[in-house]
C-alpha positions as CSV (number, residue, x, y, z in Angstrom):
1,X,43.6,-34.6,91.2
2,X,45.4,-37.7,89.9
3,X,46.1,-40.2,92.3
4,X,49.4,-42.0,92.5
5,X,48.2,-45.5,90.7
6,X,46.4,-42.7,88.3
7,X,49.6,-40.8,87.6
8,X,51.3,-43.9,86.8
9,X,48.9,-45.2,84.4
10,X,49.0,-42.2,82.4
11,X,52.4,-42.0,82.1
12,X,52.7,-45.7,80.6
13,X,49.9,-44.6,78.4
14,X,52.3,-41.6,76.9
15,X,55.5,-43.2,77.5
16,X,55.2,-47.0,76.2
17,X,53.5,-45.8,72.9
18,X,56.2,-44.9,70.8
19,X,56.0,-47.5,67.9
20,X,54.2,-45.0,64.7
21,X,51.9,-46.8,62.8
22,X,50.7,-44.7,59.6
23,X,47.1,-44.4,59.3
24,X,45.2,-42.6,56.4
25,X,42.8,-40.9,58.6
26,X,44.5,-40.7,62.4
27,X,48.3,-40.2,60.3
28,X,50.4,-41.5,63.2
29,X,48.9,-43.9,65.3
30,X,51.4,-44.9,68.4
31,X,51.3,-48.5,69.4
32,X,53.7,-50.7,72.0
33,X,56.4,-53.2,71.2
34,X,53.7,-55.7,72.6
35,X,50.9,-54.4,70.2
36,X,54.0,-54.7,67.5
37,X,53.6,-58.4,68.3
38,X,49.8,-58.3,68.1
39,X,49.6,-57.2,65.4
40,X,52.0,-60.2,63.7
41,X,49.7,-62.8,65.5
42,X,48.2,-64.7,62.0
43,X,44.6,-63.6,63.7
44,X,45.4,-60.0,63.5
45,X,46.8,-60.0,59.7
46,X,43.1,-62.0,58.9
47,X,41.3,-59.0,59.2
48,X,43.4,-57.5,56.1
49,X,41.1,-59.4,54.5
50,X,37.9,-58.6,55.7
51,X,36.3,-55.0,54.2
52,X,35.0,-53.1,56.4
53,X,32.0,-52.0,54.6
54,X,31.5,-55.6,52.8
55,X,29.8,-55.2,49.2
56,X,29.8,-50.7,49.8
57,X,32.5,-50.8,47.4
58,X,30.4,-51.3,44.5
59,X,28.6,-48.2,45.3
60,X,31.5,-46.0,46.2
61,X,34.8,-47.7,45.1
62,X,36.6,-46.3,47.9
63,X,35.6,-48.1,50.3
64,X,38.2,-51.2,50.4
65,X,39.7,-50.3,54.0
66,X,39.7,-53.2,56.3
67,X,38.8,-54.0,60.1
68,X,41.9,-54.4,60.5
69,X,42.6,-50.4,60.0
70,X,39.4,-49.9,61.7
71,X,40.7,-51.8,64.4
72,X,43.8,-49.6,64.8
73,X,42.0,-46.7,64.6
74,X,39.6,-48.3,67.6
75,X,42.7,-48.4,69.6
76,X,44.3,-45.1,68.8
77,X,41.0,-43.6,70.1
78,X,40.8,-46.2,73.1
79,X,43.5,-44.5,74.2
80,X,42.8,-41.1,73.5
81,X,39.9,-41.4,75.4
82,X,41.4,-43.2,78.2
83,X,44.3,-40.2,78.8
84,X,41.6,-37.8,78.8
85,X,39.2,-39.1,81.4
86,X,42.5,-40.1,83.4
87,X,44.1,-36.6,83.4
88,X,40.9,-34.5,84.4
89,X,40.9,-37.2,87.6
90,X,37.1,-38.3,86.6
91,X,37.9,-42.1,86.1
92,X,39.1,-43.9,88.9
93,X,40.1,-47.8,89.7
94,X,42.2,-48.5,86.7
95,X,45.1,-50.7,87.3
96,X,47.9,-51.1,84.8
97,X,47.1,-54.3,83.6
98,X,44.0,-53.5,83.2
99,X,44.6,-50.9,81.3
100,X,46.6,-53.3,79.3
101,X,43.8,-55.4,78.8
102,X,41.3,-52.4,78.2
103,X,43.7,-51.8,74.8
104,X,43.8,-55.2,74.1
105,X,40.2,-55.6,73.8
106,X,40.3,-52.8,71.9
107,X,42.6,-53.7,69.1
108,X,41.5,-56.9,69.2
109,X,37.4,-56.2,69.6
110,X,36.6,-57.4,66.1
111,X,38.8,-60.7,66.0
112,X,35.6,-62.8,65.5
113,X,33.8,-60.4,63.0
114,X,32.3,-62.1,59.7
115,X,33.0,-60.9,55.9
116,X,30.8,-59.2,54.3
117,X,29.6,-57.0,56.8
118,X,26.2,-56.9,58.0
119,X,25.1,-59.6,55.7
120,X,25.3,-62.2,58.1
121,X,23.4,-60.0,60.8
122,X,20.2,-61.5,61.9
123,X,21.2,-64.8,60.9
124,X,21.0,-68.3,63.8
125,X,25.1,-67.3,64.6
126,X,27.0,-66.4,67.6
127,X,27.9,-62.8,68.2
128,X,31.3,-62.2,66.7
129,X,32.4,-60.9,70.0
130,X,31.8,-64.0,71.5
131,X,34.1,-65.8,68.3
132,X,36.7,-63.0,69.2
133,X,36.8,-64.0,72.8
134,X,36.7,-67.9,71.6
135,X,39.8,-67.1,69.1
136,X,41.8,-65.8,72.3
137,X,40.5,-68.2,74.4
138,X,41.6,-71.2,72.7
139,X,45.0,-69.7,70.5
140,X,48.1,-70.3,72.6
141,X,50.3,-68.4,70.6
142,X,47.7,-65.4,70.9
143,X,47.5,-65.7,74.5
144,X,50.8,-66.1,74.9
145,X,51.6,-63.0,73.1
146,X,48.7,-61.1,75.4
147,X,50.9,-62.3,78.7
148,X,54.1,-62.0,77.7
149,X,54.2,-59.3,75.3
150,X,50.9,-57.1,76.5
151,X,51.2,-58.0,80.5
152,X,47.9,-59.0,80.8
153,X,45.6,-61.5,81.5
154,X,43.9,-63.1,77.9
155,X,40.8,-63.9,80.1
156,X,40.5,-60.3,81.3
157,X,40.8,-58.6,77.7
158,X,38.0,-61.2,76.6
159,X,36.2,-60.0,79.1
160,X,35.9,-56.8,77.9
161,X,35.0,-57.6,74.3
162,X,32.4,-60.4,75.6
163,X,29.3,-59.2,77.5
164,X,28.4,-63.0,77.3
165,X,31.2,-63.7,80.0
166,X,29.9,-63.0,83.5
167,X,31.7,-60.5,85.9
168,X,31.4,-58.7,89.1
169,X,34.7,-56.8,88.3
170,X,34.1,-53.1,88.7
171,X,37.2,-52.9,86.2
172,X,36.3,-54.2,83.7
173,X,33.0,-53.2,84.0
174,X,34.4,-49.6,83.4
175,X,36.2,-50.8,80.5
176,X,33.2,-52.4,78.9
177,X,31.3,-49.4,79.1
178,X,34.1,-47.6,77.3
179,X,34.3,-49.7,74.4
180,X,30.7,-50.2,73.8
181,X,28.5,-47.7,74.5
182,X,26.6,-44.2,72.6
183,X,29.8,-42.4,72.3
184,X,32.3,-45.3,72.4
185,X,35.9,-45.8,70.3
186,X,34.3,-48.0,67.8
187,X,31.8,-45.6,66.1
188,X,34.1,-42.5,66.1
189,X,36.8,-44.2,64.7
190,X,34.2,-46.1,61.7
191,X,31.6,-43.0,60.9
192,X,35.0,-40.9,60.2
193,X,36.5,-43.6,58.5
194,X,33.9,-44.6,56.7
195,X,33.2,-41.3,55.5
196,X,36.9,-40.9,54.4
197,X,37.2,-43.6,52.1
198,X,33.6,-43.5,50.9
199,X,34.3,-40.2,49.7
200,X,31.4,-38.3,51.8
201,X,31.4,-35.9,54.5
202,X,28.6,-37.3,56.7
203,X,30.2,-39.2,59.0
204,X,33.4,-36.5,60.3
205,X,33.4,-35.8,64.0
206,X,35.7,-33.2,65.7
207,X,37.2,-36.3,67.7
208,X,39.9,-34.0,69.8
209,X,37.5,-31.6,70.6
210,X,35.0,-34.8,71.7
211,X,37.5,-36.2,73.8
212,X,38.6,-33.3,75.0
213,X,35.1,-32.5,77.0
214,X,34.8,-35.8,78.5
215,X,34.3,-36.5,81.8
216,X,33.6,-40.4,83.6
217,X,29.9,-40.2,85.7
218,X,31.0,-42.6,88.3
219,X,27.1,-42.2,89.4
220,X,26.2,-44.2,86.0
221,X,29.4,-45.5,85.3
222,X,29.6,-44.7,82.0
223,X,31.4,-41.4,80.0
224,X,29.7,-38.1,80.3
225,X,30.5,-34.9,78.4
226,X,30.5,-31.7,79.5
227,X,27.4,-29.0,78.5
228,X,29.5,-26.8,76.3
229,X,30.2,-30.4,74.0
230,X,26.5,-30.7,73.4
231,X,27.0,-29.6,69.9
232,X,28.9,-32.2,69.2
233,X,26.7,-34.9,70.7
234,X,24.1,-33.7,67.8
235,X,26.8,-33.8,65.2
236,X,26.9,-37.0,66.4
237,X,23.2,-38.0,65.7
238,X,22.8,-36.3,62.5
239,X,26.5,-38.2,61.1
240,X,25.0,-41.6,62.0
241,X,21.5,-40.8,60.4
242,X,23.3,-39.7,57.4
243,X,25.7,-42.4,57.0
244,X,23.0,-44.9,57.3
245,X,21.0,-43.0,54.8
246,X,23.6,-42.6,52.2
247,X,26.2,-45.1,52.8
248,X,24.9,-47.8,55.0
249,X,21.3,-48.8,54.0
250,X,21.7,-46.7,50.3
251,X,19.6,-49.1,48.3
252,X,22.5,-50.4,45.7
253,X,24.3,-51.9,49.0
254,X,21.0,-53.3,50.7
255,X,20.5,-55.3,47.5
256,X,24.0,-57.0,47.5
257,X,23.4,-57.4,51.4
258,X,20.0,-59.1,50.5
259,X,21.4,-61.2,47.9
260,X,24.4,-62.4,50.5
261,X,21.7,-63.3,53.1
262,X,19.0,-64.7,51.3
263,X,21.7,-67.1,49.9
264,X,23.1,-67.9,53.3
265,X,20.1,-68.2,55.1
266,X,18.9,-70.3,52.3
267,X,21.7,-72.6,52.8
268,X,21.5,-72.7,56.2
269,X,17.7,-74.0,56.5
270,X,18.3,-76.7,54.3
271,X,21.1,-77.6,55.7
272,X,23.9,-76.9,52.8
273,X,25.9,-75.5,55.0
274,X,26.2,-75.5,59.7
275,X,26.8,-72.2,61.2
276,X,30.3,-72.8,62.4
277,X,30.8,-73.5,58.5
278,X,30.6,-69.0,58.4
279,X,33.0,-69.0,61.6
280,X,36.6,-67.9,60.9
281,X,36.4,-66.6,57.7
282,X,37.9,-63.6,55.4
283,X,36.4,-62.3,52.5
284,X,38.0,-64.5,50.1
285,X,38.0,-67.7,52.3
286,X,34.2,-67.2,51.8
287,X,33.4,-66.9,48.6
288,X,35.2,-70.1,48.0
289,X,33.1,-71.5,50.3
290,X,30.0,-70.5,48.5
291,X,31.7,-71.7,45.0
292,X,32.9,-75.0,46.4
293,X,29.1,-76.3,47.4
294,X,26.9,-76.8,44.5
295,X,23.8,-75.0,45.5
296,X,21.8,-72.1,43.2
297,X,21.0,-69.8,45.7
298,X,24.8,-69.6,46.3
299,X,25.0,-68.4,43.0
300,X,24.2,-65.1,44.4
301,X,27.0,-64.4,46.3
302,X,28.9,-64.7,42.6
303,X,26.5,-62.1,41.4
304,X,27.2,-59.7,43.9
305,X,30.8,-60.2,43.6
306,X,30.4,-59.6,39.8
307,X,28.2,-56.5,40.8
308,X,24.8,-58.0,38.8
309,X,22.7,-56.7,41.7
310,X,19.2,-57.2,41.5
311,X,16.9,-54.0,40.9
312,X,14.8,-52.3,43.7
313,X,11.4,-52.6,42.3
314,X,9.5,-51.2,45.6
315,X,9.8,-49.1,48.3
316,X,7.6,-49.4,51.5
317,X,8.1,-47.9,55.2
318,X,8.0,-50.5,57.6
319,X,4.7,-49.7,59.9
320,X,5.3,-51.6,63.7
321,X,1.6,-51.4,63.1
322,X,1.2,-53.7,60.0
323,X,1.0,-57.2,60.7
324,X,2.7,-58.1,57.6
325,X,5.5,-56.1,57.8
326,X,5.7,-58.2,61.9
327,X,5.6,-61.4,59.8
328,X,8.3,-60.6,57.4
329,X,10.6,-60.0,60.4
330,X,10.5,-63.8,61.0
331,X,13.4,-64.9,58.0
332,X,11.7,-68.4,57.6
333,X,8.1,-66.7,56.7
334,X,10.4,-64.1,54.9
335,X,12.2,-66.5,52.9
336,X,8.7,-68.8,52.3
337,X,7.2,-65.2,50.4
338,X,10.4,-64.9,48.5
339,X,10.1,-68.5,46.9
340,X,6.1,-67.9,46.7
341,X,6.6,-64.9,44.9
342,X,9.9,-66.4,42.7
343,X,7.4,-69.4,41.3
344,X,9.3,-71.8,42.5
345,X,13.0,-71.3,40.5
346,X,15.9,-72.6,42.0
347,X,17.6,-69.1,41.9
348,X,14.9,-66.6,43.7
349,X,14.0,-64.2,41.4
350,X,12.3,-61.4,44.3
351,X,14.2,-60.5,47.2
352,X,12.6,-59.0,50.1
353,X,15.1,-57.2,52.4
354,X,14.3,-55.1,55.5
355,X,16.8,-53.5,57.8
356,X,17.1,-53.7,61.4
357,X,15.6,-51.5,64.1
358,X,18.6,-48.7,65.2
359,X,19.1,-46.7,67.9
360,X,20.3,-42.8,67.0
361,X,19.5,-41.9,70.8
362,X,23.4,-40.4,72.1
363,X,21.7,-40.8,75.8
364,X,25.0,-39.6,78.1
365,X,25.1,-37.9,81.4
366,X,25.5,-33.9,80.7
367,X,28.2,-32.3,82.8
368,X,28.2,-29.2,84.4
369,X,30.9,-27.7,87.0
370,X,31.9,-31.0,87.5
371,X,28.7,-32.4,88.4
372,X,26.9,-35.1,86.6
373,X,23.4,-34.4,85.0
374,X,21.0,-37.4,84.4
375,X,21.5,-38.3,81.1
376,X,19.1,-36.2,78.9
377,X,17.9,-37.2,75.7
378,X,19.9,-34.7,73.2
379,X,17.4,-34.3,70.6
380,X,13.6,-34.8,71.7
381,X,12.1,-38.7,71.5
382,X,9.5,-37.6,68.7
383,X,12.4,-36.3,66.5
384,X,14.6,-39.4,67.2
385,X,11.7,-41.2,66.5
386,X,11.0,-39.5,63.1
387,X,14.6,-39.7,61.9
388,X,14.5,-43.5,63.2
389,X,11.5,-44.4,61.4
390,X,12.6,-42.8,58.0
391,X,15.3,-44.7,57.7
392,X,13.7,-48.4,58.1
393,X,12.3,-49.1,54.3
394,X,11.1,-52.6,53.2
395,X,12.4,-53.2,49.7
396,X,11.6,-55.8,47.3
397,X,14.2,-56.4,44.7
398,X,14.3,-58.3,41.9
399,X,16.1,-60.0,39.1
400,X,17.5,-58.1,36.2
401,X,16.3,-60.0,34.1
402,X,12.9,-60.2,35.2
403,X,10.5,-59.9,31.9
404,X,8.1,-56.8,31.6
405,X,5.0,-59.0,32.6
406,X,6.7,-60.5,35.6
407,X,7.7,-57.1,36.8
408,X,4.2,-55.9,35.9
409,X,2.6,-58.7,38.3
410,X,4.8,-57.6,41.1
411,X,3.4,-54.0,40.8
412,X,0.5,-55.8,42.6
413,X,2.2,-57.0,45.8
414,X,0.4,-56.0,48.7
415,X,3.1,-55.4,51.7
């Protein structure tokens, strides 16, 4: 049963969202007058200009939404979620302001997020929810808008989105664990976007039925769902593996994402350009930056606008095992192969790219009458594993105009 404070949470959450908002995927999505005035702060209308899915569009030309959709979309579900696990009296120790500032965050989560998606990932930069919270943090006019508009506290919203900020608040603890966690606002709201403008149907969850089976597990402080939702926790699984098969790490992105990085990476170790010089920027803003400095390697970041990708020339599963494939990990020994194996031209002609490590594991408590479950792994560790490993390839990609010989020698690259 709702307790008083509970009750009137909830009702703000029904009552003060009346402002429609449409939305491709979500149709209506319901925001405050105070979100109204978010989302006129110049910081929100910046991530109109950031892709979502970076360079994806030259695969499947659909794919031109922006974070700042995405980030609407976070929020709609934010509070989707948030009305559910209030109304079956599971989540206590939510406070309207805090509330507030849970939404906030959530609209305003990827404030500090780079262009170009996941090109910049790995590189020597701060987290962009650490640049989001430093955006808040130091814009008056945003934080003003927060207090006045939102009735909230602009240091309690960022520290929701940064885990870098220290806290013994159980609060926002709670909210934390909401907006970044294995079955969190974020990824339901991008696999099912993502999937929508890309044209597949990978990534599309049953959201209200998800939302509707979950439950908070006070005892690990986290969401839990109950047992009959367990179908849709592999739905889950099998959407992310197939999104980062086919849409994510498909090999036509994974070159422009190579191209982006080896460029920028490049720069940075020479000293071209600082890391707060990538700080701030939209899509656009970028690629003048990368015109404006008279350095080859940048000339990639033209290519890949122009779509002149470089050509995958090898495949190769990465083996934990291999020491080779452990060195290649480190981007300075990476990038020393690269210019080894591109003879020494300005403009590398071989590009070695290999993905990240992910995590497919959906490891929530299971609910049954009510009670939390430890959290069970939903599919077994060796089939996690399998589908895990699959999906990590090391690619070498090189220049289209590469001659026959050249591409002949690299036929003899031991990886």
């Amino acid at each position: 049963m709702m307790n008083q404070i509970q009750r009137a949470v909830t009702e703000e959450l029904i009552s003060s969202y009346t402002v429609p908002v449409r939305d491709p995927l979500w149709k209506h999505i319901y925001i405050s007058k105070g979100m109204e005035a978010l989302l006129h702060c110049p910081q929100m209308t910046e991530l109109a200009g950031i892709r979502q899915l970076g360079p994806t569009h030259l695969l499947y030309p659909g794919a031109v939404h922006t974070r700042l959709s995405h980030s609407l979309g976070v929020f709609h579900l934010a509070r989707q979620m948030l009305i559910s696990l209030l109304q079956t009296g599971s989540l206590s120790g939510c406070t309207p302001e805090g509330v507030r500032a849970f939404l906030t965050a959530s609209l305003l989560h990827d404030l500090g997020h780079f262009p170009y998606t996941h090109s910049l990932k790995g590189l020597p930069l701060k987290d962009h929810e650490q640049l989001g919270s430093e955006i808040i943090s130091s814009s008056r006019e945003l934080s003003r808008v927060i207090s006045e508009s939102m009735h909230t506290d602009p240091a309690m919203v960022c520290a929701v989105i940064d885990e870098g900020i220290e806290t013994s608040d159980p609060e926002i603890m709670i909210y934390r664990s909401l907006l970044s966690g294995p079955l969190d606002p974020d990824k339901l709201d991008y696999l099912n976007r993502d999937a929508y403008f890309c044209g597949v149907p990978y990534g599309i969850q049953d959201i209200d039925y998800i939302i509707s089976k979950l439950h908070w597990s006070q005892e690990h402080m986290k969401p839990g769902m109950e047992t009959s939702g367990l179908g849709a926790l592999e739905n889950l699984i099998f959407s992310k593996y197939l999104m980062y098969r086919y849409v994510y790490w498909h090999r036509t992105v994974r070159s422009a994402t190579a191209m982006v990085k080896h460029a920028l990476f490049s720069g940075l170790s020479e000293g071209i350009i600082a890391p707060e010089d990538l700080y701030y920027f939209n899509d656009e803003s970028f690629l003048r930056l990368c015109s404006s400095r008279s350095y080859p390697p940048f000339s990639l970041v033209e290519q890949v606008r122009q779509n002149r990708l470089y050509q995958c020339s090898m495949e190769i599963p990465f083996d934990s095992s291999s020491p080779e494939h452990l060195r290649l990990l480190d981007l300075p020994y990476r990038l020393q192969r690269e210019q080894e194996l591109s003879c020494g031209s300005e403009i590398p002609r071989v590009i070695i790219d290999i993905p990240e490590g992910i995590s497919l594991e959906c490891n929530i408590p299971l609910i049954s009458s009510r009670k939390a479950a430890e959290p069970v792994h939903i599919l077994t560790p060796e089939v996690i594993d399998s589908m895990q490993r699959s999906l990590r390839i090391i690619r070498v990609f090189v220049s289209p105009d590469m001659t026959d010989q050249e591409l002949s020698s690299m036929e003899q690259l031991s990886l």
